[in-house]
N, C-alpha and C positions, 0 to 999 in steps of 0.2 A: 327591232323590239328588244325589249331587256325582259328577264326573270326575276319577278321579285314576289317572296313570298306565294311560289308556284303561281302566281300569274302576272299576265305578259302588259308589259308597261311600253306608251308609245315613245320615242326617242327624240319627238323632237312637237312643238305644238301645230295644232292645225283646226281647225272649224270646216264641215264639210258642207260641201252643199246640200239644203233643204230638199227635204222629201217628205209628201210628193213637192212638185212645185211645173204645173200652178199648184193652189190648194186652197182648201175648202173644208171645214173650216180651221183643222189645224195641221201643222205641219210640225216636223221635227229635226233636228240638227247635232250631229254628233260631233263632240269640240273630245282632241284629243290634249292632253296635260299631262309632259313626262316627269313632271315633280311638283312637289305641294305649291301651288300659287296661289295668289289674288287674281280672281279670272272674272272680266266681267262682259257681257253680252247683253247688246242693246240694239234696239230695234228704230231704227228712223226713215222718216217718211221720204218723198223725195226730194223735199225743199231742205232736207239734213236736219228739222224737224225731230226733235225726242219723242220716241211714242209709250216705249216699253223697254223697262230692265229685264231682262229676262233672268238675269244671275248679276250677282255683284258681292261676292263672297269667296273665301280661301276656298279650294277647292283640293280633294287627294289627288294623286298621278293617276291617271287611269285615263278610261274613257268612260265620257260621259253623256247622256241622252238630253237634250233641253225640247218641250217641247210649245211652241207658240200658238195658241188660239185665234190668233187676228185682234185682241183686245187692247186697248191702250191700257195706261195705268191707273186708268177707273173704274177698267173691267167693261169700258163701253168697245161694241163694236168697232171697226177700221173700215170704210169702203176698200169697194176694189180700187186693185192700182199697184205697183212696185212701191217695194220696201228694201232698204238694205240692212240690213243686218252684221253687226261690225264686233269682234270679238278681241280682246286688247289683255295682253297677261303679258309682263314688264317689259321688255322692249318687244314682242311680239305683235305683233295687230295685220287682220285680214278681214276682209268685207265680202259678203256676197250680196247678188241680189233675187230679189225673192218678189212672186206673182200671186196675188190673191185674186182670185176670181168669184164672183155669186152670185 
């Protein structure tokens, strides 16, 4: 961790796994960013399929809370099923995968 501005900045990037997960009907995910980036976090089905941006904007160092409803980008609900969730800030990129149940 680093100290900036009395508080603690992560050192290096990272997207953690979803909680809860399975989940119903939303879940949340804390993406760590140890310096100002372009962070974007996007939500695809399992056919790799776009369903939801979840963020796609500069983002400060810190950590940060995103949180997913199951919605695509019309605000229509998602069946169940696995989703992966893929988190991409300049050469960075990490994927999880994520359970919706209902």
């Amino acid at each position: 961790l680093k100290i900036e501005n009395g508080e603690e900045l992560p050192m290096e990037f990272a997207l953690s796994q979803n909680y809860p997960n399975p989940f119903n009907p939303i879940t949340k995910f804390k993406v760590s960013i140890p310096q100002t980036s372009q962070v974007e976090v996007v939500v695809y089905n399992i056919l790799g399929q776009r369903m939801r941006t979840l963020i796609n904007e500069v983002r400060q160092a810190g950590y940060h809370t995103i949180e997913w409803d199951g919605t695509n980008e019309h605000g229509n609900n998602l069946p169940s099923g696995v989703y992966f969730v893929r988190m991409i800030s300049g050469t960075f990129s990490n994927v999880k995968k994520v359970m919706m149940l209902k």
